[in-house]
Wavefront OBJ file of the C-alpha trace (Angstrom):
o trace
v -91.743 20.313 151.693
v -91.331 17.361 149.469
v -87.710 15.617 149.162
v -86.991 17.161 145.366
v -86.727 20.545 147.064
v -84.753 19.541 149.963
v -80.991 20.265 150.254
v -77.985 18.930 152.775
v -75.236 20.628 154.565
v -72.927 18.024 156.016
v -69.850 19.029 158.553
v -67.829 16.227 159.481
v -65.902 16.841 162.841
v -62.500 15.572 163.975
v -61.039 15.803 167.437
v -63.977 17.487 169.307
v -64.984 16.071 172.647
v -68.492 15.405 173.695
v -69.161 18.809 174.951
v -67.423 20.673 171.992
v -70.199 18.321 169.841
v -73.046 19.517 171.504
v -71.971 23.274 171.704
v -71.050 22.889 167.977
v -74.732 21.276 167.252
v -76.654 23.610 169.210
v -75.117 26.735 167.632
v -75.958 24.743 164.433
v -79.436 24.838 165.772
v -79.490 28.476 166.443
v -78.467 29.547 163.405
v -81.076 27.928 161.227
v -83.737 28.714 163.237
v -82.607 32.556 163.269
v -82.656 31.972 159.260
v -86.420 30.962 160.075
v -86.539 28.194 156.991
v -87.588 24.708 157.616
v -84.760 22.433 158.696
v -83.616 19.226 160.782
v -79.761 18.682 162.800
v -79.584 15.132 162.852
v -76.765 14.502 165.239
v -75.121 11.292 165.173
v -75.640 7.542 166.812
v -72.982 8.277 169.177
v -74.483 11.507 170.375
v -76.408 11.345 173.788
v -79.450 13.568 173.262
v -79.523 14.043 177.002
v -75.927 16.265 176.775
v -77.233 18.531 173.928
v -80.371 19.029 176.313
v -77.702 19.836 179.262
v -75.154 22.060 177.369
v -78.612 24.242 175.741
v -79.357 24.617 179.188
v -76.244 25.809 180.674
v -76.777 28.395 177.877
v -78.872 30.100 180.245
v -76.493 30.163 183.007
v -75.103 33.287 181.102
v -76.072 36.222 182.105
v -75.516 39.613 180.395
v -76.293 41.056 183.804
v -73.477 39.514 185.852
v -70.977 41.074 183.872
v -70.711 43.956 186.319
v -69.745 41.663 188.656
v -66.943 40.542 186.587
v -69.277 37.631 184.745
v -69.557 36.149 181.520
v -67.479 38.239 179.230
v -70.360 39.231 176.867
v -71.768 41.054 179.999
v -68.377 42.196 180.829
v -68.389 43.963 177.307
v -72.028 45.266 177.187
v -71.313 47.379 180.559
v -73.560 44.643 182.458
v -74.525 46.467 186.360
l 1 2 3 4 5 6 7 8 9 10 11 12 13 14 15 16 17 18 19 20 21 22 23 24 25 26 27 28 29 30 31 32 33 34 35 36 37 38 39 40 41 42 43 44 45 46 47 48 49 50 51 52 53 54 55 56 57 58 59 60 61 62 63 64 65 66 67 68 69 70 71 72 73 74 75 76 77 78 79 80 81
């Protein structure tokens, strides 16, 4: 990819706490990779890298599975056992 072909997306974010931030760029991250084009989220000098690492994994603390047991309300929905 050279930089004449590139293009920018910016979102600017007001009143979001540190965990809202790193929800909000790892969904960003999600997305674009399910579009499957190159891409970089450059999060910003006051983001600590080591909280987008912790929220991603807390993704996997949900469990589609657990909904039968009253769980994450995606599971709950999906008729989880």
């Amino acid at each position: 990819m050279t930089s004449d072909d590139s293009r920018r997306i910016t979102v600017q974010l007001w009143g979001v706490d540190d965990e809202q931030y790193a929800d909000i760029a790892n969904v960003i991250w999600m997305q674009m990779q399910a579009v499957g084009c190159e891409f970089t989220v450059k999060p910003d000098i006051r983001t600590d890298l080591t909280e987008l690492d912790r929220r991603w994994d807390d993704y996997s603390q949900v469990s589609w599975e657990a909904g039968a047991k009253r769980g994450a309300s995606q599971a709950v929905e999906a008729g989880g056992k």
